[in-house]
PDB file with SEQRES, HELIX, SHEET and CRYST1 records, atoms N, CA, C and O in Angstrom:
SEQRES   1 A   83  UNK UNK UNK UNK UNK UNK UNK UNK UNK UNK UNK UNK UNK          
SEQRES   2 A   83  UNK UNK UNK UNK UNK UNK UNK UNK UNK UNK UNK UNK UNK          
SEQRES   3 A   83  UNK UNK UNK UNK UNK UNK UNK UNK UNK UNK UNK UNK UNK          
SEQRES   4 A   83  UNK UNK UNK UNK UNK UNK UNK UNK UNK UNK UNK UNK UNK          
SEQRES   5 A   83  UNK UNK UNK UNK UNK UNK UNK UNK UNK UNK UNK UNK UNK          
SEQRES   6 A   83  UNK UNK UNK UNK UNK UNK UNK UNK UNK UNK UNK UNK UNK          
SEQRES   7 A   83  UNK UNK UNK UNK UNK                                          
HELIX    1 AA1 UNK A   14  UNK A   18  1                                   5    
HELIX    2 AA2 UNK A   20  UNK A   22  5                                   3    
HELIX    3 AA3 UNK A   54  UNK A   56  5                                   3    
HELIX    4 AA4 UNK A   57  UNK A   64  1                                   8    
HELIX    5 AA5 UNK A   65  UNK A   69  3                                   5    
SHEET    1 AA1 3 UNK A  10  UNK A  11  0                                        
SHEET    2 AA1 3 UNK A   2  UNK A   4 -1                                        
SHEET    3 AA1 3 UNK A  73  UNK A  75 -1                                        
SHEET    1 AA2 3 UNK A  29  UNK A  31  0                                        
SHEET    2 AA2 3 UNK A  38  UNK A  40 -1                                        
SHEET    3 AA2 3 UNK A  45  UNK A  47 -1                                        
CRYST1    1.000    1.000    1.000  90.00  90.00  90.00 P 1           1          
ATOM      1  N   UNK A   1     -29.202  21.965 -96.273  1.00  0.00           N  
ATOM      2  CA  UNK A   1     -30.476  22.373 -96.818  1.00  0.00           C  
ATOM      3  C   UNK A   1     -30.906  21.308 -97.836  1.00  0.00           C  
ATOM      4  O   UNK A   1     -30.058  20.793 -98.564  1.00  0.00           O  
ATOM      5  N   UNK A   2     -32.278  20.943 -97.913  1.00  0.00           N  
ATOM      6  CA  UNK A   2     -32.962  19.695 -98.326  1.00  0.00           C  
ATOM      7  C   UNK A   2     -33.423  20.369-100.170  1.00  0.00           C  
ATOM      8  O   UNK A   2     -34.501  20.876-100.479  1.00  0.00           O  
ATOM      9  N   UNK A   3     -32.619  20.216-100.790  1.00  0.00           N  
ATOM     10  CA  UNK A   3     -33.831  20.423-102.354  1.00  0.00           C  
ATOM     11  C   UNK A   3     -34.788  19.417-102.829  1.00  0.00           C  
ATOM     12  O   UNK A   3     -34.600  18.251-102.482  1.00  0.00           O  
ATOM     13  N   UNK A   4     -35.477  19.618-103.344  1.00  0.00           N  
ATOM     14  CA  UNK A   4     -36.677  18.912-104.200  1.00  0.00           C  
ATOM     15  C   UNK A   4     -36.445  19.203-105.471  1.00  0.00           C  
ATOM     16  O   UNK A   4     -36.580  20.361-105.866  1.00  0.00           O  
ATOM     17  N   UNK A   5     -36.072  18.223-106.278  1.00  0.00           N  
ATOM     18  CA  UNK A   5     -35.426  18.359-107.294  1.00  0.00           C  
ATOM     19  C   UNK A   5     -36.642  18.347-108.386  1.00  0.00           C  
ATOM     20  O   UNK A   5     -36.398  18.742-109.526  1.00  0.00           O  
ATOM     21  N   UNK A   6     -38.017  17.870-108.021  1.00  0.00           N  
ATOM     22  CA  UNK A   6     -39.589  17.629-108.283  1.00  0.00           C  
ATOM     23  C   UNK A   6     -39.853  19.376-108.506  1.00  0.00           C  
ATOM     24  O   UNK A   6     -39.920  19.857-109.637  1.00  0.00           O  
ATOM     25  N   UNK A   7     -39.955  20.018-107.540  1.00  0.00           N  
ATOM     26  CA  UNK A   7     -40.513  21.152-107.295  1.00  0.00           C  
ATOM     27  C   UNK A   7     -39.112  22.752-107.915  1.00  0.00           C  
ATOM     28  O   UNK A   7     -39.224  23.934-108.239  1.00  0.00           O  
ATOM     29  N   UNK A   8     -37.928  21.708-107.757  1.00  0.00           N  
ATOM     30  CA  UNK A   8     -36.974  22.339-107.346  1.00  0.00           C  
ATOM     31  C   UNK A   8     -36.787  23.589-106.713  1.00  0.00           C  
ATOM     32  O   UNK A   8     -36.312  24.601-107.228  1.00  0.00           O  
ATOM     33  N   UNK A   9     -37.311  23.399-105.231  1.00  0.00           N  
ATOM     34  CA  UNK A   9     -37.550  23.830-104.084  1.00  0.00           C  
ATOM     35  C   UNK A   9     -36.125  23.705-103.108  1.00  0.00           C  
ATOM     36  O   UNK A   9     -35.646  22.571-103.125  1.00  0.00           O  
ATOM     37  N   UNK A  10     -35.436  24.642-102.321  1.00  0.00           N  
ATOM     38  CA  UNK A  10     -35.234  24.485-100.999  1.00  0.00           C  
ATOM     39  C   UNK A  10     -35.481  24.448 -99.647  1.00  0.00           C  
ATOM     40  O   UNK A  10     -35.647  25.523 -99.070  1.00  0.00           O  
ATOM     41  N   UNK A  11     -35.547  23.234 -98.921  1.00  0.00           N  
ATOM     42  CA  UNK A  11     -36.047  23.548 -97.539  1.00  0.00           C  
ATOM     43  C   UNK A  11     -35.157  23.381 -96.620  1.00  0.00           C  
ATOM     44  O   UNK A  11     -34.178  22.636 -96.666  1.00  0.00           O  
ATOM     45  N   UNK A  12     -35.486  24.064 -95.784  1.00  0.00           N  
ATOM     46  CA  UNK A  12     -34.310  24.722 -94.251  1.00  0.00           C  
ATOM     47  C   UNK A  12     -34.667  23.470 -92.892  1.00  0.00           C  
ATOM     48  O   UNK A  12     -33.861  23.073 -92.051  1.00  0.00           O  
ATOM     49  N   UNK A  13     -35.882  23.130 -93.021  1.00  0.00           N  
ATOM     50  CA  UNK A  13     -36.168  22.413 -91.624  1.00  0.00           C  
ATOM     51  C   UNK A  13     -37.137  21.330 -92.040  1.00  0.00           C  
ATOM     52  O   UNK A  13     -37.889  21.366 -93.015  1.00  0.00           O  
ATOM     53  N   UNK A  14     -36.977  20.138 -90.950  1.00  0.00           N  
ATOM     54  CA  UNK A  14     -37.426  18.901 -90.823  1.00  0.00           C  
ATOM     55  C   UNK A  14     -39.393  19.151 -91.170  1.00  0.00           C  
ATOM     56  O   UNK A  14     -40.258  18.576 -91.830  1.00  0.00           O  
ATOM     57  N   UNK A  15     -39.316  20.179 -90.387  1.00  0.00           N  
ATOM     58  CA  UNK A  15     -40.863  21.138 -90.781  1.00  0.00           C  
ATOM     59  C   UNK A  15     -41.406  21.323 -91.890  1.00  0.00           C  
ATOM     60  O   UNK A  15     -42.480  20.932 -92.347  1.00  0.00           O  
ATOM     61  N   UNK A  16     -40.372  22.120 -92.416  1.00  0.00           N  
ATOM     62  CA  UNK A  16     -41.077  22.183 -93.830  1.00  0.00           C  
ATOM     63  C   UNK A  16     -40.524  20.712 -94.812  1.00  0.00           C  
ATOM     64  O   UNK A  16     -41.098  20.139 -95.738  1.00  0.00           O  
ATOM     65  N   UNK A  17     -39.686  20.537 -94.398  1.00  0.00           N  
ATOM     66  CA  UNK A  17     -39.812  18.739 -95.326  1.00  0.00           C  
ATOM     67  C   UNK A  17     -41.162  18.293 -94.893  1.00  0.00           C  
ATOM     68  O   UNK A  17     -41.799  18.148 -95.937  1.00  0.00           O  
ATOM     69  N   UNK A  18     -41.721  18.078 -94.143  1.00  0.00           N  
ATOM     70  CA  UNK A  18     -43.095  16.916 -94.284  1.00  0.00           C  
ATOM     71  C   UNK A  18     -44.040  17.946 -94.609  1.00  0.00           C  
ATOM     72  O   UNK A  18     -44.964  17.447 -95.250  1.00  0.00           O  
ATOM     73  N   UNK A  19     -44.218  19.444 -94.391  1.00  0.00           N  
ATOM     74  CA  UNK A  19     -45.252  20.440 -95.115  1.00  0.00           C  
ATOM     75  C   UNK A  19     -44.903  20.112 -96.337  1.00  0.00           C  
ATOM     76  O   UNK A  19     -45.602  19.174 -96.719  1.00  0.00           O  
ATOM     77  N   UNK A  20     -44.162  20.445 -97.106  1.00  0.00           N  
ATOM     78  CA  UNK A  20     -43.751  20.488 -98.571  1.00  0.00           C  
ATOM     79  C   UNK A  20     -44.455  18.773 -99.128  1.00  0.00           C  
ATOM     80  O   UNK A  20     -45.228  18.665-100.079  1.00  0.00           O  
ATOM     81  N   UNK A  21     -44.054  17.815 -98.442  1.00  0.00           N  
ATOM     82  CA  UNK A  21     -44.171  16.618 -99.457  1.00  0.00           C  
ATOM     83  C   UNK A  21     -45.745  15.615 -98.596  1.00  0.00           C  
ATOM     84  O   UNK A  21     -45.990  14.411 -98.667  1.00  0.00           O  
ATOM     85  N   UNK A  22     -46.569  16.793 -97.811  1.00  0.00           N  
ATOM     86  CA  UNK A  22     -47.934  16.691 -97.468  1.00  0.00           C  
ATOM     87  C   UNK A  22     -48.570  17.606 -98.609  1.00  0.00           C  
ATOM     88  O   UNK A  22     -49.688  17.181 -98.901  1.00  0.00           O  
ATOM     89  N   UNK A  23     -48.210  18.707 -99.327  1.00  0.00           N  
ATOM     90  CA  UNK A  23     -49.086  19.837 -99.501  1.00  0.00           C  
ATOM     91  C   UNK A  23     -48.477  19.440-100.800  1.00  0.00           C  
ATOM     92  O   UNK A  23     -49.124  18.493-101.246  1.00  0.00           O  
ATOM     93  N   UNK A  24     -47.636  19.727-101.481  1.00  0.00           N  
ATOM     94  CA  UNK A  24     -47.282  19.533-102.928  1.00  0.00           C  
ATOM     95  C   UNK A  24     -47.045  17.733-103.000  1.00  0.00           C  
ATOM     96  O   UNK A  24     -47.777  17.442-103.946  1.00  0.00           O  
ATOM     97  N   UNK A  25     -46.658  16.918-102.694  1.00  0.00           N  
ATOM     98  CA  UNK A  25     -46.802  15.579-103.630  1.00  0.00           C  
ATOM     99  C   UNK A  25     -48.213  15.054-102.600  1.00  0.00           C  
ATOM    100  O   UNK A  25     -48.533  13.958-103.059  1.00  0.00           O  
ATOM    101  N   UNK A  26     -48.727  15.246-101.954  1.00  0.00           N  
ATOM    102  CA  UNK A  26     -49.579  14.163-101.167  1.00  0.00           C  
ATOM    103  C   UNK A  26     -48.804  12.936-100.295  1.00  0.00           C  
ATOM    104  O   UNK A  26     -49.332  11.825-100.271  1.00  0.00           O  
ATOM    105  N   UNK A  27     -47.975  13.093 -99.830  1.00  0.00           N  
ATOM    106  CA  UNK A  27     -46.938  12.043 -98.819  1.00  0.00           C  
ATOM    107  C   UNK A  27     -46.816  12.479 -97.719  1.00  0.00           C  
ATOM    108  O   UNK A  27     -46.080  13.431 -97.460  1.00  0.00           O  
ATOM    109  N   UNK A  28     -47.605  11.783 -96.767  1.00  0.00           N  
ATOM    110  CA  UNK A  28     -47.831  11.985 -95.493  1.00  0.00           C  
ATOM    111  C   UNK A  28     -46.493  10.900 -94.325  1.00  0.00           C  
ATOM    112  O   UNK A  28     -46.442   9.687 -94.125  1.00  0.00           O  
ATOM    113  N   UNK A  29     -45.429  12.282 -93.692  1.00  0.00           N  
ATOM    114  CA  UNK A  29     -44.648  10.958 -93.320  1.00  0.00           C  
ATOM    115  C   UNK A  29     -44.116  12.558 -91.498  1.00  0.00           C  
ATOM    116  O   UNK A  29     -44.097  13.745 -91.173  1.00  0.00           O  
ATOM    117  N   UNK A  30     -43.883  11.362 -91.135  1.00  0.00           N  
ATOM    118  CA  UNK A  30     -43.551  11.920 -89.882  1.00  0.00           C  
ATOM    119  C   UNK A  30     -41.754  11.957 -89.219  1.00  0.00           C  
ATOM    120  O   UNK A  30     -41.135  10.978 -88.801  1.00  0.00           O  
ATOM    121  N   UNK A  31     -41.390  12.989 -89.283  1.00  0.00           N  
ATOM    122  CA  UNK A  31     -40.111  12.964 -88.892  1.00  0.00           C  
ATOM    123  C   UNK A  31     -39.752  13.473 -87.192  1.00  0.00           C  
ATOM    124  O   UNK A  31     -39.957  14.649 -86.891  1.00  0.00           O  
ATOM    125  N   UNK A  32     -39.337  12.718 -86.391  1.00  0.00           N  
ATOM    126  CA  UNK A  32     -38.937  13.076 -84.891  1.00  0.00           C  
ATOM    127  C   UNK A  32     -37.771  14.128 -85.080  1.00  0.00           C  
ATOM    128  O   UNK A  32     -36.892  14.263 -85.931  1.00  0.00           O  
ATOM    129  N   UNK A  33     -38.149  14.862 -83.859  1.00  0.00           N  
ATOM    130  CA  UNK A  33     -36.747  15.780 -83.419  1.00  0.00           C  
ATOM    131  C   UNK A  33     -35.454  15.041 -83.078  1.00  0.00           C  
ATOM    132  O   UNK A  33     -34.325  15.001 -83.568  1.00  0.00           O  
ATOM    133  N   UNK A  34     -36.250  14.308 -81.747  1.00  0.00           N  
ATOM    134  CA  UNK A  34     -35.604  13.880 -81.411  1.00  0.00           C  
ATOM    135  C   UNK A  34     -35.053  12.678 -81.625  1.00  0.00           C  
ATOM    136  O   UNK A  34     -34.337  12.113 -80.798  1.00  0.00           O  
ATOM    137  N   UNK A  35     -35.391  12.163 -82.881  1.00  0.00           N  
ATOM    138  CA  UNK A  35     -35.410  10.404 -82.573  1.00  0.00           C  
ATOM    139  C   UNK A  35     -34.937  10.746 -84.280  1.00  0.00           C  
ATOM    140  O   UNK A  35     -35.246  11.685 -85.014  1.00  0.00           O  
ATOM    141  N   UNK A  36     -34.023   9.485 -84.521  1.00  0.00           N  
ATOM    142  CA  UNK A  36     -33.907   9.036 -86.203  1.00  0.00           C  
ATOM    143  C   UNK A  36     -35.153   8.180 -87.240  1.00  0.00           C  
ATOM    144  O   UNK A  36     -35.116   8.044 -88.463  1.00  0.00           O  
ATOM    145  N   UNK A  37     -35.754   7.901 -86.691  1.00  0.00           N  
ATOM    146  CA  UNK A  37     -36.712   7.204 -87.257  1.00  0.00           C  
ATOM    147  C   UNK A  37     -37.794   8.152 -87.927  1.00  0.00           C  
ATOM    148  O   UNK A  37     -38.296   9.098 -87.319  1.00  0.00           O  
ATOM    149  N   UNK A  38     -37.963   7.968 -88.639  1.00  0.00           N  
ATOM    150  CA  UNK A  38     -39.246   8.684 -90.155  1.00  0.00           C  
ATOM    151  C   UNK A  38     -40.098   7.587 -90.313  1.00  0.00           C  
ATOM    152  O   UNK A  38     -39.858   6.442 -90.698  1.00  0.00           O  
ATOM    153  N   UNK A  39     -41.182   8.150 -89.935  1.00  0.00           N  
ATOM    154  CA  UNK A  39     -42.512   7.097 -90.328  1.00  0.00           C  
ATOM    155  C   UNK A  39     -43.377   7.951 -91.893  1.00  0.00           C  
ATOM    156  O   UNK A  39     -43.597   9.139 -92.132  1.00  0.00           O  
ATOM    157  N   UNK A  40     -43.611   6.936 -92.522  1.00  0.00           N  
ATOM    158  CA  UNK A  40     -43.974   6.448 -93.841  1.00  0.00           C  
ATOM    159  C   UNK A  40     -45.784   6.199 -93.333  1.00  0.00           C  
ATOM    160  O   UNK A  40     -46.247   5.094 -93.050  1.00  0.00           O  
ATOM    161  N   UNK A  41     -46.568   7.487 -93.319  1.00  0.00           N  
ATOM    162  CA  UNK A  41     -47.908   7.350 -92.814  1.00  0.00           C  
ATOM    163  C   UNK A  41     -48.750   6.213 -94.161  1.00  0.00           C  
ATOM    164  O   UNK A  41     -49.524   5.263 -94.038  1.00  0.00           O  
ATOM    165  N   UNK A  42     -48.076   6.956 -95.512  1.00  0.00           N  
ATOM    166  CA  UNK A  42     -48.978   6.260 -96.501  1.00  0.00           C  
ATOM    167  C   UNK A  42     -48.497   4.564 -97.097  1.00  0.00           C  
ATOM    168  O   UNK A  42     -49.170   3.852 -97.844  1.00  0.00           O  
ATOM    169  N   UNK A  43     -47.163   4.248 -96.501  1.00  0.00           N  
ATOM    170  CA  UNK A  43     -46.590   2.969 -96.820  1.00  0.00           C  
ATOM    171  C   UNK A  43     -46.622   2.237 -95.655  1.00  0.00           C  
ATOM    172  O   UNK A  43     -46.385   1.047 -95.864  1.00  0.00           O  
ATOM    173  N   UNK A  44     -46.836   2.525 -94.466  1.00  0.00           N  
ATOM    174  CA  UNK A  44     -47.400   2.348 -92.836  1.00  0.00           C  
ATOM    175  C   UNK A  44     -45.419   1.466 -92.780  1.00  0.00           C  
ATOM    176  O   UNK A  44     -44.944   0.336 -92.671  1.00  0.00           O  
ATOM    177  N   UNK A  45     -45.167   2.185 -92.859  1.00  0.00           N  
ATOM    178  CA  UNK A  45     -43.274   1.843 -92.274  1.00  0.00           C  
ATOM    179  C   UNK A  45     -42.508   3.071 -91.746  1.00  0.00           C  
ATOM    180  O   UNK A  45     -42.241   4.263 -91.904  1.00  0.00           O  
ATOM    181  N   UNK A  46     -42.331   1.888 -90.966  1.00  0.00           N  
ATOM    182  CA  UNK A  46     -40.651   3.017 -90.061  1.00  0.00           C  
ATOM    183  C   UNK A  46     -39.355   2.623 -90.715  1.00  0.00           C  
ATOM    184  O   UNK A  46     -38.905   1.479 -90.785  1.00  0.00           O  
ATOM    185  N   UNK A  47     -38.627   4.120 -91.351  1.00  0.00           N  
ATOM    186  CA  UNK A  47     -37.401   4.290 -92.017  1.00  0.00           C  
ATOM    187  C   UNK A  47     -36.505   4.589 -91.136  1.00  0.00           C  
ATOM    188  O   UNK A  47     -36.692   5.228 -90.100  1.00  0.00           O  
ATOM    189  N   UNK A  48     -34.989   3.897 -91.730  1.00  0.00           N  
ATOM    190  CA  UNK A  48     -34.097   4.292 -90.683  1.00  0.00           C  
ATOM    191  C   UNK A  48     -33.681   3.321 -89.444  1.00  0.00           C  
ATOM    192  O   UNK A  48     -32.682   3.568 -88.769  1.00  0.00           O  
ATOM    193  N   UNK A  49     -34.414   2.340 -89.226  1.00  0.00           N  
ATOM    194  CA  UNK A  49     -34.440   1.307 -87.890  1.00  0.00           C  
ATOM    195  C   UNK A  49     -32.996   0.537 -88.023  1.00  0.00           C  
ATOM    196  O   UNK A  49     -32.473   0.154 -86.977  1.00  0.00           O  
ATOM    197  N   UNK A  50     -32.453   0.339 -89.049  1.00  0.00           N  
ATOM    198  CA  UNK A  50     -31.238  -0.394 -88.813  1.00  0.00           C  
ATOM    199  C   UNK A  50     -29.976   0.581 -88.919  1.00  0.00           C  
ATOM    200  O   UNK A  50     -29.564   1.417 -89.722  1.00  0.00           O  
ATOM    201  N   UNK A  51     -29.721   0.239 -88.140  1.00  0.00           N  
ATOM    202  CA  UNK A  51     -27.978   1.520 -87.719  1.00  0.00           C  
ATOM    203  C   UNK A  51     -28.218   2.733 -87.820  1.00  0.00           C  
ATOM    204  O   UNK A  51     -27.120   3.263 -87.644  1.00  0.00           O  
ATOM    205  N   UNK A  52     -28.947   3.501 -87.989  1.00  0.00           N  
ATOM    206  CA  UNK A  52     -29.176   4.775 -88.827  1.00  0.00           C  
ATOM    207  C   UNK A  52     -28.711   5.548 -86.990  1.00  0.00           C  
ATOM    208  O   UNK A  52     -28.915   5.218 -85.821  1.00  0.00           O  
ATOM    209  N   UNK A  53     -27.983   6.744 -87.750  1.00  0.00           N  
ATOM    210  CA  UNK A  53     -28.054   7.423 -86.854  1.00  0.00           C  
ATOM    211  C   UNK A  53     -28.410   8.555 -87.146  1.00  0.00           C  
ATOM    212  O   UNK A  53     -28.445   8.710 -88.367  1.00  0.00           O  
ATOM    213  N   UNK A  54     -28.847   9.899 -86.263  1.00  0.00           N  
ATOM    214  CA  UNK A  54     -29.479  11.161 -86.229  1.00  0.00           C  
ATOM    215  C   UNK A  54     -28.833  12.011 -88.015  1.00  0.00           C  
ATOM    216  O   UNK A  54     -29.643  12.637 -88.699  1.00  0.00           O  
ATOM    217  N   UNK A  55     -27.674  11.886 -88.367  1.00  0.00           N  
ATOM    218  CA  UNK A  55     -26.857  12.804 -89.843  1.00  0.00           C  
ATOM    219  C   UNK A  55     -28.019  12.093 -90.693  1.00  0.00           C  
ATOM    220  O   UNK A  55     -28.685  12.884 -91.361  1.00  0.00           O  
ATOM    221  N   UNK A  56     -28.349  10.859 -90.777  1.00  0.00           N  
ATOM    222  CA  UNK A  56     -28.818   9.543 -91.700  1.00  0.00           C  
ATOM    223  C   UNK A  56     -30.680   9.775 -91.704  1.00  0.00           C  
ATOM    224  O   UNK A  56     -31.601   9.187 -92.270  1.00  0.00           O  
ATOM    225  N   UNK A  57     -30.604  10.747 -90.916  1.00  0.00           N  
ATOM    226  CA  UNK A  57     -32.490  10.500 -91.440  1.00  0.00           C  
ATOM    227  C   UNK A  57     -33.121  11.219 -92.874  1.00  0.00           C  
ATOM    228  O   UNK A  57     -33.979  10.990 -93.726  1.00  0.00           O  
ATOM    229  N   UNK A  58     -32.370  11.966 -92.625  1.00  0.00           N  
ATOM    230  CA  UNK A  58     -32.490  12.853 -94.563  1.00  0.00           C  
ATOM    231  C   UNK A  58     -32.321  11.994 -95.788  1.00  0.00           C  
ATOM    232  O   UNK A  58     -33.046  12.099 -96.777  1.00  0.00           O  
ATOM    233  N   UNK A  59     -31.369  11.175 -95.677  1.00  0.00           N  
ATOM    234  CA  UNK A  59     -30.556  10.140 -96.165  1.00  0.00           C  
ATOM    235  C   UNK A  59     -31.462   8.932 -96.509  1.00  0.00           C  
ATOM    236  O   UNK A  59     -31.477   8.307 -97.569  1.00  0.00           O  
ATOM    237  N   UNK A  60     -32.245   8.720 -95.358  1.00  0.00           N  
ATOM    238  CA  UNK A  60     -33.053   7.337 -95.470  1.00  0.00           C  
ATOM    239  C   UNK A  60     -34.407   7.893 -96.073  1.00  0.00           C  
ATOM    240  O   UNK A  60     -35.186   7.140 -96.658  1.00  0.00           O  
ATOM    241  N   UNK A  61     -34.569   8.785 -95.963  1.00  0.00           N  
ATOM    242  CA  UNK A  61     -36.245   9.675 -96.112  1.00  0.00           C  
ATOM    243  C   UNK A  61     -35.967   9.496 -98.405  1.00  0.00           C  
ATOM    244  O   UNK A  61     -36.610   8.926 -99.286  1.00  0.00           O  
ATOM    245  N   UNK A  62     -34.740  10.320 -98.387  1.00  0.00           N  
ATOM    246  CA  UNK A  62     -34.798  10.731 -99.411  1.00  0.00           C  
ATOM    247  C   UNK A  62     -34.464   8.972-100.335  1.00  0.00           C  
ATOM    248  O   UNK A  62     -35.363   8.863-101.169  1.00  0.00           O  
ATOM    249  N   UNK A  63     -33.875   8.193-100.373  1.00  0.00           N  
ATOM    250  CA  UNK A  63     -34.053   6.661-100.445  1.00  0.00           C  
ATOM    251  C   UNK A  63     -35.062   6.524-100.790  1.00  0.00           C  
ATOM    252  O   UNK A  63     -35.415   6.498-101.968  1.00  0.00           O  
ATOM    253  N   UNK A  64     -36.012   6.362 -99.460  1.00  0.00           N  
ATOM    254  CA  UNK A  64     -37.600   5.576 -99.355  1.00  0.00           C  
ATOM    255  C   UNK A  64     -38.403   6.837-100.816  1.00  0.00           C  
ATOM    256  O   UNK A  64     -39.264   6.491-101.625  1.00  0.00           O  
ATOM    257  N   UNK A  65     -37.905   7.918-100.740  1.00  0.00           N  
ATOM    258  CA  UNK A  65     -39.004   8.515-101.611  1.00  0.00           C  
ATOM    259  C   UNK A  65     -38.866   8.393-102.612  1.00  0.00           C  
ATOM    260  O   UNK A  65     -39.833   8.207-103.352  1.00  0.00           O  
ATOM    261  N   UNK A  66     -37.252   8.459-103.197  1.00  0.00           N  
ATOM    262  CA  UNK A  66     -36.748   8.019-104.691  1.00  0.00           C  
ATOM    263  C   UNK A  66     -37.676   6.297-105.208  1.00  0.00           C  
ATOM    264  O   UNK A  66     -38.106   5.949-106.308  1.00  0.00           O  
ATOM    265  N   UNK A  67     -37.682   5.813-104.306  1.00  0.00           N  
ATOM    266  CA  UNK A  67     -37.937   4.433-104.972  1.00  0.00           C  
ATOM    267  C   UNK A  67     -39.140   3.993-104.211  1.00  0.00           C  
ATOM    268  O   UNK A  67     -39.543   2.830-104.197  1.00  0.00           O  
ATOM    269  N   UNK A  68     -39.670   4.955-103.600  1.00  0.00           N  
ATOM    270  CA  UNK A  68     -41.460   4.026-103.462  1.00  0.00           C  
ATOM    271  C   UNK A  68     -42.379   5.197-104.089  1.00  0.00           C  
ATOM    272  O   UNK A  68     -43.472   4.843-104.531  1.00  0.00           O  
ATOM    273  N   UNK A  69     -41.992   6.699-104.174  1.00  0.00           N  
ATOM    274  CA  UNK A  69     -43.126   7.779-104.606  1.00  0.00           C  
ATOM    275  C   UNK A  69     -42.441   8.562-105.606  1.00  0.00           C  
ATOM    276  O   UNK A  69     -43.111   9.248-106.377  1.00  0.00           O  
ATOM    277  N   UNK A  70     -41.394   8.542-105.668  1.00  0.00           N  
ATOM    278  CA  UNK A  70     -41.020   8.919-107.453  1.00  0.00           C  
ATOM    279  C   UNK A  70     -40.784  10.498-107.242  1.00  0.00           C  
ATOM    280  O   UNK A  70     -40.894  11.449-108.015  1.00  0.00           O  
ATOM    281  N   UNK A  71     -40.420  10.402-105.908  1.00  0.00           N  
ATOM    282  CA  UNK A  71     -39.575  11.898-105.395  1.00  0.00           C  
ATOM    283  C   UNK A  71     -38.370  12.064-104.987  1.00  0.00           C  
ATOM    284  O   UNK A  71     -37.849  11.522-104.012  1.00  0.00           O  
ATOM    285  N   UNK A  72     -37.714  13.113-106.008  1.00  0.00           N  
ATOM    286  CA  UNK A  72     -36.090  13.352-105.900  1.00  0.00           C  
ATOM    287  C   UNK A  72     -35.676  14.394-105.208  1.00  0.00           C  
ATOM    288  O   UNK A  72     -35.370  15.460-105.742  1.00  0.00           O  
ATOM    289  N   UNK A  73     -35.620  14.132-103.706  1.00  0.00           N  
ATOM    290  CA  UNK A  73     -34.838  14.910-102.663  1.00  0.00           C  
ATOM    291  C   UNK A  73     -33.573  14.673-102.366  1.00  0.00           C  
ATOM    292  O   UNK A  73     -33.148  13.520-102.431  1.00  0.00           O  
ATOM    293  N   UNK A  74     -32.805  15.663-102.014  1.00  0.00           N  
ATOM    294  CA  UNK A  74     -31.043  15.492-101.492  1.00  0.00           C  
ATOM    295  C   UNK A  74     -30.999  16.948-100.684  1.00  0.00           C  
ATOM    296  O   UNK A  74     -31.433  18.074-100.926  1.00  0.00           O  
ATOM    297  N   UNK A  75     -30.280  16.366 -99.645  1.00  0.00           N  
ATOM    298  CA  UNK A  75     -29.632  16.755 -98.781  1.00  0.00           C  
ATOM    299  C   UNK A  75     -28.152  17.504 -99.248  1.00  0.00           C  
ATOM    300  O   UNK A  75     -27.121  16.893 -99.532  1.00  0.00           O  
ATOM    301  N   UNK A  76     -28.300  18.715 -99.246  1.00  0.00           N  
ATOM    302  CA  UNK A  76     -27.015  19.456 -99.557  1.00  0.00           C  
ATOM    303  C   UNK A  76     -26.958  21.138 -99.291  1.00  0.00           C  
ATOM    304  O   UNK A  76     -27.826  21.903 -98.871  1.00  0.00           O  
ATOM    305  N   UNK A  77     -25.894  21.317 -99.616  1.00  0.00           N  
ATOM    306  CA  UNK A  77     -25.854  22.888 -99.865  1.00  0.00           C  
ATOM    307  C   UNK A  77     -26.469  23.741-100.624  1.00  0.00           C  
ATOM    308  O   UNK A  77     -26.612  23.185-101.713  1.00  0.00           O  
ATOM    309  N   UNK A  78     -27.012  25.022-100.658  1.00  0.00           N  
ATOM    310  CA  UNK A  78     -27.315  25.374-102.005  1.00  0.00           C  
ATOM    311  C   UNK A  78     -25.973  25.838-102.764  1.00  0.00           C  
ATOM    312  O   UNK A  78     -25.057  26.365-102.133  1.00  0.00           O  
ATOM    313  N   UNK A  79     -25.908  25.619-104.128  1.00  0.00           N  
ATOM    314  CA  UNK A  79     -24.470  25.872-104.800  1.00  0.00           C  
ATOM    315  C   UNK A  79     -24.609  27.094-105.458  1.00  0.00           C  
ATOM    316  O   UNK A  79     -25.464  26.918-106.326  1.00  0.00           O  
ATOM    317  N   UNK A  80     -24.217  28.205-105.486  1.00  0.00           N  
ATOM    318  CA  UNK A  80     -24.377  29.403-106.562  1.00  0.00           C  
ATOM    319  C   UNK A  80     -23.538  29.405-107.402  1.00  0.00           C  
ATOM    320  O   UNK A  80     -22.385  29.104-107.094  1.00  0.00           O  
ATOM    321  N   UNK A  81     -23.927  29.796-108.900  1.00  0.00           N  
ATOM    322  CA  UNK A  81     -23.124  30.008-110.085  1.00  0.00           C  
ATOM    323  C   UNK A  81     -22.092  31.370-110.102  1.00  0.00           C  
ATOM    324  O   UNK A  81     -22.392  32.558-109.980  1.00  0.00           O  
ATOM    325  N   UNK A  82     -21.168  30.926-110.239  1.00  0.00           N  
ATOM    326  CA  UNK A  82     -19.945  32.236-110.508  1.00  0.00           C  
ATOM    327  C   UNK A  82     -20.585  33.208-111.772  1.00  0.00           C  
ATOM    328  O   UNK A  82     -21.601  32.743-112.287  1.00  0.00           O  
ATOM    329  N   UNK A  83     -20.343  33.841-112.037  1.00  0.00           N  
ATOM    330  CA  UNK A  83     -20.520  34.892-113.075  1.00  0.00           C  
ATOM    331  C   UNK A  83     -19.300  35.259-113.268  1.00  0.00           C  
ATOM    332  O   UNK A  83     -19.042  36.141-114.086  1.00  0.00           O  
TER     333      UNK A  83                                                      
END                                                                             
């Protein structure tokens, strides 16, 4: 599960990753089902093209956003606090 550490939001699917960072930051980017590659509509680049395989597209997405749009996504679990 994908957090937004911006919104500090969780998202479940590739779906709502590009809803979420179209509708709340304005970043228009396109992620395949089937394919590893993430296109970058507003930086006009394809992420991911060297070695990347299908685990690695979350990975490369969240990269390109940390250091070109100043958005902190990760790929993880959600963690709950013990009481």
């Amino acid at each position: 599960m994908t957090h937004c550490e911006n919104c500090n939001q969780h998202l479940d699917s590739k779906r709502q990753i590009t809803q979420h960072l179209r509708e709340k930051h304005n970043v228009h980017v396109k992620m395949g089902e089937d394919s590893h590659l993430v296109y970058c509509e507003d930086c006009h680049m394809y992420l991911g093209r060297k070695a990347a395989c299908f685990n690695d597209t979350k990975r490369v997405l969240e990269k390109h956003l940390a250091k070109r749009h100043d958005i902190n996504m990760f790929e993880g679990t959600m963690e709950y606090e013990e009481q």
